[in-house]
C-alpha positions as CSV (number, residue, x, y, z in Angstrom):
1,X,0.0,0.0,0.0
2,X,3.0,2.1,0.8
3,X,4.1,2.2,-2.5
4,X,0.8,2.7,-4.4
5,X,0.6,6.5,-1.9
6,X,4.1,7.0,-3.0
7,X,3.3,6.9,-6.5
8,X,0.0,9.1,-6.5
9,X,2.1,11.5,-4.7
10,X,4.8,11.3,-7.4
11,X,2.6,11.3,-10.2
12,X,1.3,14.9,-8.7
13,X,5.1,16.3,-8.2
14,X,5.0,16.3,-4.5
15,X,7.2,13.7,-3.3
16,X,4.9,13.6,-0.1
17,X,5.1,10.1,1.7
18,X,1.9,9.1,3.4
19,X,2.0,6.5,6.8
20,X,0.3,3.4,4.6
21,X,-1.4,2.3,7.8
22,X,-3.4,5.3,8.1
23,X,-5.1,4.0,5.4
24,X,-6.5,1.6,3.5
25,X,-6.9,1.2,-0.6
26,X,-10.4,1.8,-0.2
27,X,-10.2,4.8,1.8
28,X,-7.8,6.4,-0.4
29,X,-9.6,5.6,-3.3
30,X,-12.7,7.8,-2.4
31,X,-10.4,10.5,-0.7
32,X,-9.7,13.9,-2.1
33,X,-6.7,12.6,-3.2
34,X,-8.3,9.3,-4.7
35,X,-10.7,11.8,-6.8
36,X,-8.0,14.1,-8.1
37,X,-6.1,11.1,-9.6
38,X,-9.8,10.3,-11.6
39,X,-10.1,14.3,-12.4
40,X,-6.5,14.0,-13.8
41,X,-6.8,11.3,-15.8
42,X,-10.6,12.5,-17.6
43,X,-9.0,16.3,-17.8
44,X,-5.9,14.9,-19.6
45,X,-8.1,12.9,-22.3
46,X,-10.3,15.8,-22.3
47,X,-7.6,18.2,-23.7
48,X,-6.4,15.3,-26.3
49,X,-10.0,15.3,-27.7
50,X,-9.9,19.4,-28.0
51,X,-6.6,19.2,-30.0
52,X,-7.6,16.7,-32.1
53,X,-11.0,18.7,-32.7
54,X,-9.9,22.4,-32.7
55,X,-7.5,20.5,-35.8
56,X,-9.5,20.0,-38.7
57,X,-7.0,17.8,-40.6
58,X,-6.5,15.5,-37.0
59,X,-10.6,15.3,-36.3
60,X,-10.6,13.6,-40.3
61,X,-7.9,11.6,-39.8
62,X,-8.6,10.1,-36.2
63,X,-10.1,6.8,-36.6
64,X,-11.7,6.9,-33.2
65,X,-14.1,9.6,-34.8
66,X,-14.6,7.6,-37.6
67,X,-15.9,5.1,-35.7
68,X,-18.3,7.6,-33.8
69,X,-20.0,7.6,-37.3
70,X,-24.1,7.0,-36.4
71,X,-25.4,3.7,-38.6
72,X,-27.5,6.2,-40.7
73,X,-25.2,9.1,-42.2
74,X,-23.1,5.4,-42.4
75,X,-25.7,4.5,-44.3
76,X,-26.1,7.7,-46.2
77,X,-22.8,7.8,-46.8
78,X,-22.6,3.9,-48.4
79,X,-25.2,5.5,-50.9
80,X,-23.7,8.3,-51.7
81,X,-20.4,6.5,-52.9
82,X,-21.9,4.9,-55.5
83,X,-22.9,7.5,-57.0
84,X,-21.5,11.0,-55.9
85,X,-18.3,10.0,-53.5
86,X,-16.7,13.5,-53.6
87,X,-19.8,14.5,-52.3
88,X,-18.7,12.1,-49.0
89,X,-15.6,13.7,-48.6
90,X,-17.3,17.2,-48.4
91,X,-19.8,16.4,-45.9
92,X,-17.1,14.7,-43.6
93,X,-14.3,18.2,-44.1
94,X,-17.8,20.0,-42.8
95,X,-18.6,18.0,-39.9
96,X,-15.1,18.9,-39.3
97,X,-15.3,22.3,-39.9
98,X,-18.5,21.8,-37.8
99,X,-16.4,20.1,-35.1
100,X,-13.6,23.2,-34.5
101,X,-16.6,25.5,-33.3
102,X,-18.0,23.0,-31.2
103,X,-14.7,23.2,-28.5
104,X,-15.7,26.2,-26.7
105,X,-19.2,24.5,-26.5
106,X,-18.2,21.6,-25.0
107,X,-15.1,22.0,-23.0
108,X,-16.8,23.5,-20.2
109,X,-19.7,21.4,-20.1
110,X,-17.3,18.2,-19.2
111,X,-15.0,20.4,-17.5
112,X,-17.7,21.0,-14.9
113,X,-19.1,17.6,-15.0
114,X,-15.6,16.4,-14.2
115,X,-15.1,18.7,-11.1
116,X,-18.5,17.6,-10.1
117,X,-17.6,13.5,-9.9
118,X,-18.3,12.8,-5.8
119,X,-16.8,9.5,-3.9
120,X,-19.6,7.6,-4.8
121,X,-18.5,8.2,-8.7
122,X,-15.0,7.4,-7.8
123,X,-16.4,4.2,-5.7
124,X,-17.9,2.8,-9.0
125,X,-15.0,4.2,-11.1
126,X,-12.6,1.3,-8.8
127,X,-14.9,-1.5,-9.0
128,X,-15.8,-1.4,-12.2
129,X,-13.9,-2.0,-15.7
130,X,-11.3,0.2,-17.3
131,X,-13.3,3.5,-19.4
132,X,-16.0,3.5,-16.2
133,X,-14.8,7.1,-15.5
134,X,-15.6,8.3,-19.4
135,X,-18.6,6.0,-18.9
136,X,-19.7,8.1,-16.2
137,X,-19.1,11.7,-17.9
138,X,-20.8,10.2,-21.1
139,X,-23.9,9.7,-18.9
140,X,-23.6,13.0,-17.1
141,X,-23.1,15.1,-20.7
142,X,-23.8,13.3,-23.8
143,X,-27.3,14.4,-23.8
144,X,-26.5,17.8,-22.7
145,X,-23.5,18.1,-25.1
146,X,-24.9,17.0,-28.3
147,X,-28.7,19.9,-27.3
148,X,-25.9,22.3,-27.0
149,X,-24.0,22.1,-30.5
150,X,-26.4,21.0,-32.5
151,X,-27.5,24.5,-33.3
152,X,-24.1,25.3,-33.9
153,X,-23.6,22.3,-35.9
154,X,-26.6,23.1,-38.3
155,X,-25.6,26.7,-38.5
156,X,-22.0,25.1,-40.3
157,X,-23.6,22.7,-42.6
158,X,-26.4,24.9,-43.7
159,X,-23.9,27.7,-44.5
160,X,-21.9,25.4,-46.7
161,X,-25.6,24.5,-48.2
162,X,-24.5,20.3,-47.8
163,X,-28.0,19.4,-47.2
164,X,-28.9,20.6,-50.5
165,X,-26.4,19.0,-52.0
166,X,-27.3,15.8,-50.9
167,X,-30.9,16.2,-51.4
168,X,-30.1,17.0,-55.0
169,X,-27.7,13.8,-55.0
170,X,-30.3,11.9,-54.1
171,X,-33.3,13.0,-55.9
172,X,-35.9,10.5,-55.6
173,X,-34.2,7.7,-53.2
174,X,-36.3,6.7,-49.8
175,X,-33.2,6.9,-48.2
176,X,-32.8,10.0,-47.1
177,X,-36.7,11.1,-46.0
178,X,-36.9,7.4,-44.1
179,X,-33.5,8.1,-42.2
180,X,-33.9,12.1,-41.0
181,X,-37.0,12.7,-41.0
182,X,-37.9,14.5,-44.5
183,X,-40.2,13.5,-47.0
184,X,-39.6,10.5,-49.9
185,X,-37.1,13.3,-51.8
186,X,-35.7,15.3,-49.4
187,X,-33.8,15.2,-45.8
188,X,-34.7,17.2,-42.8
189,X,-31.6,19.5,-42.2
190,X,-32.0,19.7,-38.3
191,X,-31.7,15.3,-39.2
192,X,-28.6,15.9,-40.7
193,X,-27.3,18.2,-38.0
194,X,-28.7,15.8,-35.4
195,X,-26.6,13.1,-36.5
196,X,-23.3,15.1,-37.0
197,X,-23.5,16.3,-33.3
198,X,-24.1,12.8,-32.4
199,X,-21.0,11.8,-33.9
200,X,-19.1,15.0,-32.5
201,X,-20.0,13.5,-28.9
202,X,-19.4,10.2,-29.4
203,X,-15.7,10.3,-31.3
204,X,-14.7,12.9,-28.3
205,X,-15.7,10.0,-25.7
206,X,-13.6,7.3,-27.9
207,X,-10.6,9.8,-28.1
208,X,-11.8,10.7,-24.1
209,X,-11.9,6.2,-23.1
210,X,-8.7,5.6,-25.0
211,X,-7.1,8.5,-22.9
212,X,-7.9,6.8,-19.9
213,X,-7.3,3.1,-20.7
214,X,-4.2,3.8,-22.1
215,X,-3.0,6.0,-18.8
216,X,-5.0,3.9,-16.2
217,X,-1.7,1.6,-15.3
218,X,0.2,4.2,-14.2
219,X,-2.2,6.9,-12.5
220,X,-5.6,4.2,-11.8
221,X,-2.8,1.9,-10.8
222,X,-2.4,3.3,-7.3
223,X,-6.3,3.3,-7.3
224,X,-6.0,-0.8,-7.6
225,X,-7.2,-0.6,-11.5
């Protein structure tokens, strides 16, 4: 136990050494000190997810935002290639263009959720599986997160007119209408926007869980994850 205090306390620069028989793993773990090791580690993947989003070219390239992609604009998408796919490659550089003015939206929103985790998160954080922390922001935010950009979101693709475009791609499929909302020829644009913000969210919680699984050895460690 003597170690695992030791190496919070050097992971936070202090060099402090706690007695390890004042306390036991549990007790630490839903301490003030036990919560600012979780903090940490959501913060740290927090910040990788803004640089990757407030970078265009590293939001298109990132295959854990790719893998955000909802089944629908998938779908969508699978269309479109066979019959416009540059058309696919402009709707994903606008999401992304979409996705740069969403960072000042969202940073705060999981910043405060994250300062707001209590010892009964952190409790449920040790017992369960690696990614329970994102996990638990997901179900504090996502909801809240994707109501709060999607206006901004929509404002984006409607000024590079992409809903048009598609709906002129796709003049006459069921696709579209049955998908977002629209009628047999044409797609609902707040649909559209819905399902980009959707994506938004989700690819920042991949970037977010891989953040922590990757860095949960050496700060969860001392948590006993």
């Amino acid at each position: 136990m003597k170690k695992y205090i030791i190496a919070i306390a050097i992971v936070f620069g202090t060099g402090a050494v706690v007695n390890s028989t004042l306390q036991s793993c549990s007790t630490l773990a839903t301490s003030d000190l036990g919560l600012a090791v979780i903090k940490r580690v959501l913060l740290g993947g927090i910040n990788k997810g803004m640089s990757i989003y407030g970078n265009r070219d590293a939001f298109l390239q990132n295959n854990l935002v790719d893998k955000a992609l909802p089944k629908e604009l998938r779908d969508i998408n699978n269309t479109l290639e066979k019959i416009a796919p540059s058309l696919v490659a402009k709707e994903r550089e606008y999401i992304a263009d979409a996705a740069v003015y969403t960072v000042n939206i969202s940073r705060p929103i999981l910043e405060n959720a994250v300062n707001s985790l209590n010892a009964q998160d952190v409790t449920r954080i040790i017992q369960g599986e690696k990614g329970t922390a994102t996990l638990i922001l997901k179900e504090k935010t996502s909801q809240q997160l994707v109501a709060a950009i999607a206006p901004k979101v929509e404002q984006e693709l409607n000024k590079y007119g992409i809903v048009k475009t598609i709906n002129t791609a796709l003049s006459g499929s069921n696709l579209l209408g049955s998908l977002l909302g629209g009628n047999k020829s044409n797609v609902n644009a707040g649909g559209l926007s819905i399902l980009a913000s959707e994506q938004i969210v989700n690819g920042l919680f991949n970037i977010i869980e891989d953040h922590e699984k990757q860095n949960s050895a050496s700060l969860l460690g001392p948590l006993g994850k």
